[in-house]
C-alpha positions, 0 to 999 in steps of 0.5 A, a space after each residue: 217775919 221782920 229782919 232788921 238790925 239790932 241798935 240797943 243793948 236790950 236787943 243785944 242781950 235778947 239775941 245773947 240769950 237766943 244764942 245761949 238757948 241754942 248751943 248752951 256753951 260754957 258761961 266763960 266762952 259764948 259764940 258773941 258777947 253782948 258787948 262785942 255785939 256793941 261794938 261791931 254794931 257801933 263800928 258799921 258791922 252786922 247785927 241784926 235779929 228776925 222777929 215773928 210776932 215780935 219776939 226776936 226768933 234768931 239773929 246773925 252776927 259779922 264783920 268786915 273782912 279785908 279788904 272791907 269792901 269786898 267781904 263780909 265774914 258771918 261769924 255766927 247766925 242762930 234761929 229758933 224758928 222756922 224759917 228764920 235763917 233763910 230771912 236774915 240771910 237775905 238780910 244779910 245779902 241786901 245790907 252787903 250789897 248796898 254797901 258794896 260788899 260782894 262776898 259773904 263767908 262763914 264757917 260750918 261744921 261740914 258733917 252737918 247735912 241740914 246746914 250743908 244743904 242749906 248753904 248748897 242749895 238754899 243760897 248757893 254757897 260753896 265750901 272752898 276751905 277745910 280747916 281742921 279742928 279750927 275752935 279747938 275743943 268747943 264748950 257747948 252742949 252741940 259740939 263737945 267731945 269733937 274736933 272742931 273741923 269747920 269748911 269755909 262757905 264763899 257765897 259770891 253775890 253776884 255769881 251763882 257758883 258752879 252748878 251740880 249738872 247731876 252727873 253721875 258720881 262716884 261714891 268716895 265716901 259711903 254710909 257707914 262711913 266707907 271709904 272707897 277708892 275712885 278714880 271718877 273726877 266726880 265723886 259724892 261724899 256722903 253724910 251722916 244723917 244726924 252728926 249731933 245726935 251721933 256725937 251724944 249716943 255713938 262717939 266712936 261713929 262720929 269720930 270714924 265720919 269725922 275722920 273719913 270726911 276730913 280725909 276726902 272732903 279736906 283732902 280733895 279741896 286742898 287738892 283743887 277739886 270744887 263742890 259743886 252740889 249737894 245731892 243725895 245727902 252728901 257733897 259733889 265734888 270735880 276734880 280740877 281737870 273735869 269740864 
């Protein structure tokens, strides 16, 4: 596999073409034009594509954010291979670094488990944000008949993050989903197992772990606690008076 950064509007429009394969979002309304993809490439942003056996697998789209020397915002990253988001994330780290740049961030549906992980174990991000029905109404085949709630990943390049010790936690939200009320400073909030194969054959379930999420996970992080891990399909969380 090769990552590199996209340069000509023939890669532009192949990585179009990815992206549109992955989420199908109305025509009027893709994640990134071929044109903005133009012009973040012109301006020194991020673009750029992972290649297996030369075909373009997936690709990652970003800009700066300020103050420029110090952020970069991932705005959107799409894969059809294996493998091939851990690759230009990797990318992405080493081109941020080279120019200075210590914090990447993106947003992320939190009620998807896969992604979580990923972000969590993979690379080490932590969601510090929620944002409530952020997009509004989005118009694809992955997140229509939703509200787009999206946590903000902070993945610190020169810091680890805090790490998920395995201490017990208290579980605030249960399959099902179930709220539970706890008092631990370190609770566990558990995820769906597949939100978008949810959202097709059950909305009314998806909506219930919409909403469940959104009370614990939002609340508890507009409230000061940490993520810290994730373990046992769902999040750690400390309260911001744990040691």
């Amino acid at each position: 596999m090769i990552v590199r950064e996209l340069t000509t509007l023939a890669e532009f429009e192949a990585l179009y073409g990815v992206f549109d394969a992955i989420w199908r979002p109305d025509p009027t309304n893709p994640p990134v034009t071929v044109e903005l993809m133009r012009a973040f490439s012109h301006s020194g942003n991020y673009v750029a594509g992972a290649f297996v056996e030369g075909r373009l697998a997936g690709g990652s789209v970003g800009f700066c954010a300020p103050p420029r020397e110090a952020s970069l915002h991932s705005h959107v990253t799409g894969v059809v291979a294996p493998g091939a988001g851990l690759a230009l994330k990797r990318h992405q780290r080493s081109w941020a670094l080279d120019r200075g740049i210590s914090t990447i961030t993106w947003t992320f549906d939190p009620l998807v488990r896969r992604n979580a992980y990923f972000n969590l174990v993979k690379l080490g991000a932590r969601p510090e944000r929620y944002y409530e029905n952020f997009y509004g109404a989005m118009g694809d085949e992955v997140n229509a008949g939703d509200e787009s709630d999206r946590a903000l990943a902070v993945w610190r390049l020169a810091d680890p993050g805090p790490a998920d010790e395995g201490l017990e936690a208290a579980v605030a939200v249960a399959d099902g989903p179930v709220v539970n009320e706890v008092s631990s400073p370190v609770v566990l909030i558990r995820l769906p197992e597949d939100i978008e194969r949810l959202r097709r054959d059950d909305p009314v379930l998806a909506k219930r772990w919409r909403m469940a999420v959104r009370e614990e996970l939002g609340g508890r992080l507009q409230n000061g606690w940490r993520v810290t891990g994730f373990r046992d399909g769902g999040y750690v969380l400390r309260s911001p008076s744990a040691r």
